[in-house]
C-alpha positions in Angstrom: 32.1 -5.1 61.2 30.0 -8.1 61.6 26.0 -7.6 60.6 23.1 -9.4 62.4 20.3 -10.3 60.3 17.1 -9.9 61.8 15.3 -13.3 62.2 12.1 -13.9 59.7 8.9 -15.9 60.7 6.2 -17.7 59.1 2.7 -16.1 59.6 0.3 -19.4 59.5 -3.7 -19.3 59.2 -4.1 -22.5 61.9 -7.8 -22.9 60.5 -6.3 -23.2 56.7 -2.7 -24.4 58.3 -1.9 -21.9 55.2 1.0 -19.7 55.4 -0.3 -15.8 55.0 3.3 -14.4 54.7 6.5 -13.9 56.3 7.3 -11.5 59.0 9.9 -10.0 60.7 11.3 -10.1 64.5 10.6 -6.7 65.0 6.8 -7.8 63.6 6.8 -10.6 65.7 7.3 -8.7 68.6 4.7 -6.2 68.2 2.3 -9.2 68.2 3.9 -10.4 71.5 3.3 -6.9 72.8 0.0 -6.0 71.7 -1.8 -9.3 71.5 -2.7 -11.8 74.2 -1.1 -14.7 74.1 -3.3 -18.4 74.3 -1.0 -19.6 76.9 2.2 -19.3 78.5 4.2 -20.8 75.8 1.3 -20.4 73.2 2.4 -18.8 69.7 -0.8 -18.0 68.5 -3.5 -15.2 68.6 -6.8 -14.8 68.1 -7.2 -11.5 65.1 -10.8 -10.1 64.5 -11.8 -6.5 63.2 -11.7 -4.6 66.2 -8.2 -6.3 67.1 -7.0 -4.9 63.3 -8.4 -1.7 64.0 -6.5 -1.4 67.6 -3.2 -2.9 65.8 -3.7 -0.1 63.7 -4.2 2.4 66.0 -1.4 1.1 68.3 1.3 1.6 65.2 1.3 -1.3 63.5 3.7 -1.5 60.7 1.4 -1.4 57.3 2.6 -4.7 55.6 1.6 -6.5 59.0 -1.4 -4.8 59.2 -2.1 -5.5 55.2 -1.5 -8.6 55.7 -4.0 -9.8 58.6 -6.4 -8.0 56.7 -6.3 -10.0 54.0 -6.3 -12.9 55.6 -9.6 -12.1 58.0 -11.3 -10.9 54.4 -14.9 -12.8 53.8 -14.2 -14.0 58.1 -15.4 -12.8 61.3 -12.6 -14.0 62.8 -8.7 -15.8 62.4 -6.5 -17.8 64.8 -3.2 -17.0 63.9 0.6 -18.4 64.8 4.3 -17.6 64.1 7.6 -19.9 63.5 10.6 -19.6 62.8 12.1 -19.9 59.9 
């Protein structure tokens, strides 16, 4: 029986161009589905405390959520992007 690893992604602060973490596909794709994308091709989101507080309330998985916390801490707000690694 062959097993398909889920692919992993690379959270990136695009103000910082820091890395906040590593996510998963199934991650990725709750960003894709709650989140507005900048363009049609665009990878990157704009997160703020109300968006954290809808993630949250729309399910987001709590190591995502954790995660974009921490990274909006001492901010009003984050530009964020994903790539794969």
């Amino acid at each position: 029986m062959e097993v398909i690893m889920e692919g992993i992604y690379s959270l990136i602060d695009i103000e910082r161009d820091q890395e906040i973490g590593t996510i998963t596909e199934s991650q990725v794709q709750f960003l894709i589905d709650s989140l507005e994308e900048e363009g049609i091709e665009a990878q990157d989101y704009y997160i703020d405390e109300e968006l954290l507080a809808m993630l949250a309330e729309n399910g987001c998985d709590e190591e995502l959520l954790e995660m974009l916390t921490e990274a909006l801490e001492g901010r009003e707000d984050i530009d964020i992007r994903y790539e794969a690694i």
